[in-house]
N, C-alpha and C positions, 0 to 999 in steps of 0.2 A: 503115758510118757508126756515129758513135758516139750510143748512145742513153742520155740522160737519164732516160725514163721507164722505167716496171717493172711490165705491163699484166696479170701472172699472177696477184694477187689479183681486179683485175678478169673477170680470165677463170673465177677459181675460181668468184666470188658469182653471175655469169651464167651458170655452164654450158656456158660457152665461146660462148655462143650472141652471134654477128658481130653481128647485129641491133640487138642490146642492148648489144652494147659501143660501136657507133657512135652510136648515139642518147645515150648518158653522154657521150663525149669531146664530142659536138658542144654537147651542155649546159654541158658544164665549158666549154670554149671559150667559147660566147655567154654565158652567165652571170656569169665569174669576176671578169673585168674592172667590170661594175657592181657586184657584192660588192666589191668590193674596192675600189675609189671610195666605196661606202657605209661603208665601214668605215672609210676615212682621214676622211671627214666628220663622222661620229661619234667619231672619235678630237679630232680640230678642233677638236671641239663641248664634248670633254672628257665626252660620254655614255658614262660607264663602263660601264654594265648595257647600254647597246645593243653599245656594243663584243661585252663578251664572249657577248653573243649570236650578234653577228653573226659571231667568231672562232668560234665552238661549231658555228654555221649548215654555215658552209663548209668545215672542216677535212677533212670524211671524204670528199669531191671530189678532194681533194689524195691520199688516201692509195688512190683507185680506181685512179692514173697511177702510184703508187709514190714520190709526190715525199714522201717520209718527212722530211727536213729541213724543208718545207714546215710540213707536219703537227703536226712537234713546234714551229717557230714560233708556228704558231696556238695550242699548247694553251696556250705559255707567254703569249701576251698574251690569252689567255681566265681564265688564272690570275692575272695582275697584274692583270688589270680588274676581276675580281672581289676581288680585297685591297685594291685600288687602292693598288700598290706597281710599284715599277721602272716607273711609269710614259712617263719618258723612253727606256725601251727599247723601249717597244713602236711607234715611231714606227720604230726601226733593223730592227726584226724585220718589220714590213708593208712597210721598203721591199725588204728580201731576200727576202719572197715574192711582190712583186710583180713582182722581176726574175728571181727563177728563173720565175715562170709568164712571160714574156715571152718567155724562152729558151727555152721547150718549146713554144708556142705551133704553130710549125711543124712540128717533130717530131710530134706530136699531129692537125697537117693535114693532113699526110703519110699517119698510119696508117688518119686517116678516107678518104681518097682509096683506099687501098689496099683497106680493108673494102670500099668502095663498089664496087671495079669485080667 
């Protein structure tokens, strides 16, 4: 199968310790999705400083799975929110993170199932 994610810096910050890397994924999982509905509401709202908080909040979640394109989306509309510049891009950039996290969603199901048994 072909895998999206890239779980060895998570492995590294853990220790490799299974426990702790399934209790992360299952956070980012239940988590990501209300961050990220928070964040397009805020963006909505045109709250620039919650924006890039909440860009800032969540970014290093995306960079535990290796989703690095992720990652650097977020710094870049953490960066525009706080210039409050390119801000019509940042609507383009939270929808490609919210669709790559949607496509790993399972991938990520998967590996907690796997930890689990």
């Amino acid at each position: 199968m072909d895998t999206k994610i890239d779980l060895s810096y998570l492995r590294e910050v853990t220790g490799d310790d299974n426990d702790i890397i399934q209790e992360m994924l299952e956070l980012f999982i239940n988590d990501t999705p209300q961050a990220l509905k928070g964040l397009q509401e805020k963006y909505e709202a045109s709250d620039w400083d919650s924006v890039r908080a909440e860009a800032h909040k969540i970014k290093p979640s995306f960079m535990f799975v290796g989703l690095q394109n992720c990652h650097n989306k977020l710094t870049s509309i953490e960066n525009n929110a706080r210039e409050k510049t390119n801000l019509e891009q940042i609507q383009e950039e939270l929808n490609a993170v919210s669709d790559e996290f949607n496509d790993v969603k399972d991938e990520i199901s998967g590996v907690i199932k796997e930890l689990n048994s």
